[in-house]
TORVEXMAR-429185 format. One line per 8 residues: number of its first residue (from 1); their letters; for each residue x, y, z of C-alpha. Coordinates in steps of 0.05 Angstrom, whole numbers. Layout:
BEGIN
NUM = a = X Y Z | ... $
//
This chain:
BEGIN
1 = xxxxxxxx = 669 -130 273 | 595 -138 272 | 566 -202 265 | 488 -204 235 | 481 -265 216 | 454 -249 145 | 415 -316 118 | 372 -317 172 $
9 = xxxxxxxx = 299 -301 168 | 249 -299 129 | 246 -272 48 | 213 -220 36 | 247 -192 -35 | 228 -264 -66 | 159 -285 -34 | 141 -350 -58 $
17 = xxxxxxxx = 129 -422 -27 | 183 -469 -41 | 184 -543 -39 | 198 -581 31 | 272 -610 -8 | 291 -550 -45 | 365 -526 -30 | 375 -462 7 $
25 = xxxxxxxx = 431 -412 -3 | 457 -431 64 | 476 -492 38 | 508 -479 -30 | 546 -428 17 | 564 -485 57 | 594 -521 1 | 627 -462 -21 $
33 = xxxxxxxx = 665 -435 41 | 684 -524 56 | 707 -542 -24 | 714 -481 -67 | 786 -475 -91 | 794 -404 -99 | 783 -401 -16 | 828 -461 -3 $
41 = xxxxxxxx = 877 -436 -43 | 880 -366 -3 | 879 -403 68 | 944 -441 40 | 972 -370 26 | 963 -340 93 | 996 -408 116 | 1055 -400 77 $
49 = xxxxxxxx = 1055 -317 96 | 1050 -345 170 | 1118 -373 153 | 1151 -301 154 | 1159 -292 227 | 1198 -347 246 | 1233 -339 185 | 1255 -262 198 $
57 = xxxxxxxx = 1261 -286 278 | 1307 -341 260 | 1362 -280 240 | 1360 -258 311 | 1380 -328 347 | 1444 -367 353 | 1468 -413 301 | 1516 -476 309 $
65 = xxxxxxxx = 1546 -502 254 | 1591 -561 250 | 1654 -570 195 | 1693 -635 180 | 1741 -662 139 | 1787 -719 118 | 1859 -698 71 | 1893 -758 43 $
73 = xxxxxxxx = 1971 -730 18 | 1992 -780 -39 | 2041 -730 -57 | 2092 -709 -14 | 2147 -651 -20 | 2224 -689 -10 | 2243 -649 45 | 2174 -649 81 $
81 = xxxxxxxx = 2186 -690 143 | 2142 -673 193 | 2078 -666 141 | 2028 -724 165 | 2006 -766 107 | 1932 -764 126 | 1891 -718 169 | 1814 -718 205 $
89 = xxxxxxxx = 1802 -651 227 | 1722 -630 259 | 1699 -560 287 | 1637 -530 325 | 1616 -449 315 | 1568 -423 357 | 1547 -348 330 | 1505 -308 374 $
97 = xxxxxxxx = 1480 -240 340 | 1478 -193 392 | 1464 -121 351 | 1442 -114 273 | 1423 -44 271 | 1345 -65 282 | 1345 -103 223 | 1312 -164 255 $
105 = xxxxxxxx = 1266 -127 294 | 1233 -93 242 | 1241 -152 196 | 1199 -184 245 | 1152 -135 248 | 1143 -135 189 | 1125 -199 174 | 1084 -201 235 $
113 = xxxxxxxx = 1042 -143 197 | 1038 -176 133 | 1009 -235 171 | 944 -187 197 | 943 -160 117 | 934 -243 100 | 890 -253 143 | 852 -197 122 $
121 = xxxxxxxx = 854 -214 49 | 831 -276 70 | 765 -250 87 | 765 -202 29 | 768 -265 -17 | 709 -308 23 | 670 -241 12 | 675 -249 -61 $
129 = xxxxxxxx = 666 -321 -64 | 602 -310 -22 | 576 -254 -62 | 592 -294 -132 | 558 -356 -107 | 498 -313 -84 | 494 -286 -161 | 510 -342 -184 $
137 = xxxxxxxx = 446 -376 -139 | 404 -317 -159 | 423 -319 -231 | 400 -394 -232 | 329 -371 -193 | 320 -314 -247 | 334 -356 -310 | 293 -412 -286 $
145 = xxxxxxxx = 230 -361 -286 | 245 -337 -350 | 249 -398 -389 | 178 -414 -350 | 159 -347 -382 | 182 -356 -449 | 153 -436 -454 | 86 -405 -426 $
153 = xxxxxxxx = 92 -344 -487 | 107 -407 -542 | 48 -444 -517 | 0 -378 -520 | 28 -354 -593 | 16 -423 -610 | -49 -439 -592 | -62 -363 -623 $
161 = xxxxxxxx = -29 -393 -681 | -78 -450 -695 | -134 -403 -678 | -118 -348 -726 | -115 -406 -772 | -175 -437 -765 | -205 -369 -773 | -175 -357 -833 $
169 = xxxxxxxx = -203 -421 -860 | -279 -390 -848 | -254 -321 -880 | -254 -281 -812 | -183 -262 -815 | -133 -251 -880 | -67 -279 -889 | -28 -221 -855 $
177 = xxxxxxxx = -58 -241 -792 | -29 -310 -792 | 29 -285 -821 | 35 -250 -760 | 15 -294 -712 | 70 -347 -736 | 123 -287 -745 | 113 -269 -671 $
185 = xxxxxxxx = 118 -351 -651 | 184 -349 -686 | 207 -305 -652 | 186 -321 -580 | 221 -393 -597 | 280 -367 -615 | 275 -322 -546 | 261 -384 -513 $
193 = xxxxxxxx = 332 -427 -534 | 371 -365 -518 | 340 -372 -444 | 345 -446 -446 | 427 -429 -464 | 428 -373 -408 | 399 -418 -364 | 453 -471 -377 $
201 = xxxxxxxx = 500 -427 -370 | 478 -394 -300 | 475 -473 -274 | 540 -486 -300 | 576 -424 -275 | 541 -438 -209 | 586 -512 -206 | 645 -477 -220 $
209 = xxxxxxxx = 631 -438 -147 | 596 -489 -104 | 623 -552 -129 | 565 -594 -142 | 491 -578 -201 | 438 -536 -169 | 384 -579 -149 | 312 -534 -133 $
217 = xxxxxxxx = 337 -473 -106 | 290 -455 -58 | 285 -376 -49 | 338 -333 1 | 318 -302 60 | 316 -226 54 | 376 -179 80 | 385 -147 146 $
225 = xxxxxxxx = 408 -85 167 | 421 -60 96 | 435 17 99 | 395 71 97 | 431 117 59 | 500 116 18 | 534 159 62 | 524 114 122 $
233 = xxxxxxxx = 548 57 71 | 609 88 57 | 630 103 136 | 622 25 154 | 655 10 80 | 719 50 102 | 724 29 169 | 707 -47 167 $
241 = xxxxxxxx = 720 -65 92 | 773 -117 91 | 808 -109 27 | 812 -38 48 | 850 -60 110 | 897 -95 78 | 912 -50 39 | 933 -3 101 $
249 = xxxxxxxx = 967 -63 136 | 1013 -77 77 | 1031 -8 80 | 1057 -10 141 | 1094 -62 138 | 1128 -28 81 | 1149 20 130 | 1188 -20 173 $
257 = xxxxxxxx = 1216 -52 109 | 1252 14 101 | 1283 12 165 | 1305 -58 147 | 1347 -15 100 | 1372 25 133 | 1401 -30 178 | 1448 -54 122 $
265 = xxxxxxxx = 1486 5 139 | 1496 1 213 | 1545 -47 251 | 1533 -112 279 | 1562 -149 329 | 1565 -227 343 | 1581 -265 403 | 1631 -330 379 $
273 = xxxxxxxx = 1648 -391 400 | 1685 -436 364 | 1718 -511 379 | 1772 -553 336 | 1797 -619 343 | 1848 -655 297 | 1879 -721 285 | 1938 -747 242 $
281 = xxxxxxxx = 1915 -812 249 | 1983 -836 268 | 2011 -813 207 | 2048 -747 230 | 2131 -764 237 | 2122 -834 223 | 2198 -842 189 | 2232 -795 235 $
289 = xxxxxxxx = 2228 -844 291 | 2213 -787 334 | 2137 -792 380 | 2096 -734 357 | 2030 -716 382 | 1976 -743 335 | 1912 -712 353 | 1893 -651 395 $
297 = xxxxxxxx = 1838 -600 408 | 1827 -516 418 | 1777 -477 428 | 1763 -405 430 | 1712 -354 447 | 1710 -280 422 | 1668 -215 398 | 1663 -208 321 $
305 = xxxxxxxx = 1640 -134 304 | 1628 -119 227 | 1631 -45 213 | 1606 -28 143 | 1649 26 113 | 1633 24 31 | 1583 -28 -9 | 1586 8 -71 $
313 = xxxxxxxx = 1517 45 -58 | 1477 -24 -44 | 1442 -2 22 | 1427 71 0 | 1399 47 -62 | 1360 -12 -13 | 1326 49 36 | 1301 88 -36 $
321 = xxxxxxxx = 1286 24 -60 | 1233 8 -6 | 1210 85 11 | 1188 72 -57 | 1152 9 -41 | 1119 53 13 | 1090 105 -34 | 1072 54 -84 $
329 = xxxxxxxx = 1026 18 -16 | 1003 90 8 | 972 103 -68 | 948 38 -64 | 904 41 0 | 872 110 -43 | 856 70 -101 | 836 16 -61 $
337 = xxxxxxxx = 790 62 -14 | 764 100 -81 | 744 27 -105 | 706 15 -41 | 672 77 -46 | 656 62 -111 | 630 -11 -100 | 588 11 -36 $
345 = xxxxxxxx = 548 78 -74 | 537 31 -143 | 510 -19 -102 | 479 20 -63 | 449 50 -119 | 434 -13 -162 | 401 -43 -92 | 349 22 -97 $
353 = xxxxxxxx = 337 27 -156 | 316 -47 -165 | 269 -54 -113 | 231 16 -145 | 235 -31 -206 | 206 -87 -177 | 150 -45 -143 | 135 -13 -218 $
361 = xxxxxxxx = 136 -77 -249 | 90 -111 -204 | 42 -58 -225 | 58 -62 -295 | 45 -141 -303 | -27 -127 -266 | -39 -71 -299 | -16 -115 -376 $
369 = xxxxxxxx = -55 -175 -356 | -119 -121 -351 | -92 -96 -418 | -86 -166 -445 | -162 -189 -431 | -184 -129 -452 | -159 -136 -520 | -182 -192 -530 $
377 = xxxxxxxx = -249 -179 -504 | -243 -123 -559 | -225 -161 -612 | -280 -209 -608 | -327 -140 -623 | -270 -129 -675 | -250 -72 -647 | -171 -100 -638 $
385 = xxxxxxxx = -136 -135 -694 | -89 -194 -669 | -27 -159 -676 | -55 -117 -618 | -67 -182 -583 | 4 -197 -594 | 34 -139 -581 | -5 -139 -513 $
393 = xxxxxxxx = 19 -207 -499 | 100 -196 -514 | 89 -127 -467 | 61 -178 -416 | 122 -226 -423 | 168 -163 -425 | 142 -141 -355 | 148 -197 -326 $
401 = xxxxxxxx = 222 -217 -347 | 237 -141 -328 | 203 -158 -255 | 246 -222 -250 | 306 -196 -268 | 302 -132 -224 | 286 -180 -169 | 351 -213 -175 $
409 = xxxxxxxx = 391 -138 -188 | 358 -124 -111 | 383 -187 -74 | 457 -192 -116 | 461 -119 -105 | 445 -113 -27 | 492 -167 -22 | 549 -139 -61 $
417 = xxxxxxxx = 535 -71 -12 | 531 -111 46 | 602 -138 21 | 633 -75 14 | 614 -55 83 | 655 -115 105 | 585 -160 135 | 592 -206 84 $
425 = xxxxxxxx = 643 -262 118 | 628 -334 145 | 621 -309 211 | 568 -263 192 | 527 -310 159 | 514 -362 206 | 534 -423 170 | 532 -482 200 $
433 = xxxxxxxx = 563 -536 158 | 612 -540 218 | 675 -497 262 | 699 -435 213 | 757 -442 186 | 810 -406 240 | 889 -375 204 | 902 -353 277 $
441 = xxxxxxxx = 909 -423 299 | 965 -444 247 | 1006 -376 255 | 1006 -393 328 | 1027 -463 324 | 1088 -439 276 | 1105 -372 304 | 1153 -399 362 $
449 = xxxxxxxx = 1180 -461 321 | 1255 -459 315 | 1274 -526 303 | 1308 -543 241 | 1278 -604 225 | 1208 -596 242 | 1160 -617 188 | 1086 -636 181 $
457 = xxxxxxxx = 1056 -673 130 | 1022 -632 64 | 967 -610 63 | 901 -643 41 | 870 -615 -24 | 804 -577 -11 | 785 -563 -78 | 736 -620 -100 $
465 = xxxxxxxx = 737 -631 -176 | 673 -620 -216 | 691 -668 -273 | 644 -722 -255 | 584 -668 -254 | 541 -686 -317 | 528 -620 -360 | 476 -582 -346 $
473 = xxxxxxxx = 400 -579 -380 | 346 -529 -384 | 295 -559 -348 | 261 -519 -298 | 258 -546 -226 | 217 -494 -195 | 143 -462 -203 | 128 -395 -220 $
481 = xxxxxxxx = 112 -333 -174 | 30 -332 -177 | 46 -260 -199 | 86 -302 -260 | 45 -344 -274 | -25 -348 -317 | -60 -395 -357 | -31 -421 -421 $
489 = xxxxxxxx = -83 -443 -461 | -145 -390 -465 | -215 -422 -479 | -223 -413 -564 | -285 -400 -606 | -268 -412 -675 | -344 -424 -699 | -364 -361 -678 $
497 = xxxxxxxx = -331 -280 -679 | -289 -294 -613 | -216 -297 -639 | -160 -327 -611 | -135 -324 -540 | -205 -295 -504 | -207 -323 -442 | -279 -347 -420 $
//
């Protein structure tokens, strides 16, 4: 597997200086991968899969078994003499399987193969966790900068507000144009409490994953070895994508499940071993008069061979039964291949096409800041009317939430492909909130275990609870891109013919 230690480096999607104490994604990956549930949960069900082997081993391997008993007869028949009127009686079986058809083999192969399929799901699931926390990290960066946007648009429309206004009060403008003016202001404060709410909502959604608020998020590093085509996306998606791998595992281990099967047909044959020992407890002749032997022992030793003749159909309807199981995992490593396929072109795709975006938005907020001083430079020769100046100033806001958002598409997106193509684990990212977790070590330490009464203590709880976490606000923690941002108030003439919002 190759390991390329994503989160290392230095961003270039998001270029921006971030404060010394911001929080980097490394660190609400950290938390993620050490507290999130979801992942905990998983590693407990690759422990309990672990389980399998020594469970499907334990067929193959001798079992004792000790009987006892104690009869008390307080009823005897008239002419029983010789029937004792108590009895302790004790025996010992040893069973040794020797042949079952290859049922325990392939049991245990089986489960040994469902084991690598955990394991493998296992990383399929930190891949998702890591790809929602990084949207979920990303969504919190973009809303942020569009609530700055939309606070900086309310404090413009107003102060164009109280300018168109103040010119209507000397006759320069009619009552359309304020109309206007406080229409558009309306508006842009109704924009800004629905991304005040999204903004919540990102921060919130982003303690579900990690665990604890978002403090100031400072900005990612950019992605390495991203592919350069979708072709070459798909070839490492297929070959190292682990849900994909699972998939295939699972399905062969339905294979050998079918020649479990088949085993319920075939012979078997036992090695036994068995010991008795009884005692009367002085109670056997004791009114004949006569001295009678009150406790003894036997013992015996023997082949037992079982030879299945007729079970009413039950192990031809077991082999159909799981032939069935295979074809239903063979169709399911398609679909689950088609979905990789699918995942790694549309993100491939979405990844593209959002960093063209960003490149033409860039251009586009220059190019409507030009736009927006130069109608207002017009309108003060009255040339432009102020719904031209608004109009220029809700494109301006409209580029700039498209260049923000399209920012985030490129990073989530380059992530999710980078998922896909299986480079997306805890070992490829280079955390370092301490040692990985490790399934191999528990399967090991349970694979060879055949003592009865072995037991550990449970496990601790991973999951940390998020109840204590205050709700969320809408208060941004972080500055604007310099490409973002621009002055809020514009220097106003309102003696004079220079309307609203011209900048001096």
């Amino acid at each position: 597997m190759r390991r390329i230690h994503l989160l290392t480096g230095v961003a270039v999607l998001l270029t921006t200086t971030a404060p010394v104490a911001a929080e980097t994604l490394r660190e609400a990956l950290v938390k993620a991968y050490n507290t999130n549930p979801t992942l905990a949960a998983q590693r407990a069900n690759v422990r309990a899969i672990d389980e399998n082997v020594p469970i499907a081993r334990s067929a193959g391997l001798p079992s004792v078994s000790l009987t006892g008993g104690y009869t008390e007869n307080v009823l005897k028949a008239a002419n029983s003499f010789v029937a004792p009127d108590r009895q302790l009686t004790g025996s010992s079986t040893l069973s040794v399987p020797i042949y079952s058809g290859g049922g325990v083999k392939n049991s245990v192969r089986a489960a040994e193969t469902r084991v690598e399929a955990g394991r493998l799901s296992l990383r399929g699931t930190e891949a998702d966790l890591f790809t929602a926390v990084v949207g979920a990290y990303m969504d919190v960066i973009r809303d942020e900068a569009i609530v700055s946007l939309n606070e900086q648009n309310v404090k413009v429309l107003d102060v164009n507000l109280q300018a168109s206004k103040d010119r209507f009060q000397v006759g320069d403008l009619t009552r359309t144009d304020v109309a206007q003016s406080d229409a558009r202001l309306a508006v842009a404060r109704s924009q800004l409490q629905t991304a005040q709410a999204r903004l919540i909502s990102s921060r919130e959604s982003y303690i579900r994953l990690v665990g604890t608020a978002p403090g100031n998020l400072e900005v990612p590093p950019a992605l390495p070895n991203l592919p350069a085509d979708p072709d070459s996306a798909v070839q490492v998606a297929v070959d190292h994508n682990p849900v994909l791998l699972a998939a295939q595992k699972n399905r062969d281990a339905s294979g050998f499940d079918i020649d479990v099967a088949r085993a319920n047909r075939l012979p078997t044959v036992n090695v036994n071993i068995g010991g008795n020992y009884y005692n009367y407890l002085g109670s056997l002749g004791s009114g004949t008069g006569v001295a009678v032997g009150q406790s003894g022992t036997s013992a015996s030793a023997g082949l037992g061979l079982t030879v299945p003749l007729f079970q009413g159909g039950r192990p031809a309807a077991q082999v159909r039964q799981a032939q069935e199981r295979r074809a239903q995992a063979s169709e399911q490593v398609t679909e689950t291949e088609r979905g990789v396929i699918a995942q790694a072109r549309s993100a491939y795709a979405v990844w593209k096409s959002s960093l063209e975006v960003i490149a033409s938005s860039e251009v586009a907020v220059n190019a409507n800041k030009l736009s927006l001083e130069g109608v207002r430079a017009e309108n003060s020769v009255g040339n432009r009317t102020i719904l031209d100046i608004l109009n220029a100033e809700q494109e301006l806001l409209n580029s700039q939430v498209t260049l923000v958002t399209s920012r985030r598409d490129a990073y989530v997106a380059g992530f999710a492909l980078l998922a896909a193509m299986g480079d997306a684990e805890a070992k490829d990212l280079g955390l370092d909130g301490g040692p990985l977790y490790d399934p191999i070590a528990h399967y090991k330490s349970v694979r060879g275990k055949i003592w009865d009464y072995g037991s550990q203590p449970d496990p601790a709880l991973v999951g940390t609870s998020t109840v204590q976490t205050p709700a969320q606000g809408s208060v941004v923690t972080r500055p604007l891109d310099p490409i973002l941002d621009a002055p809020v108030e514009p220097a106003v003439d309102t003696t004079g013919p220079n309307p609203a919002g011209v900048r001096k």
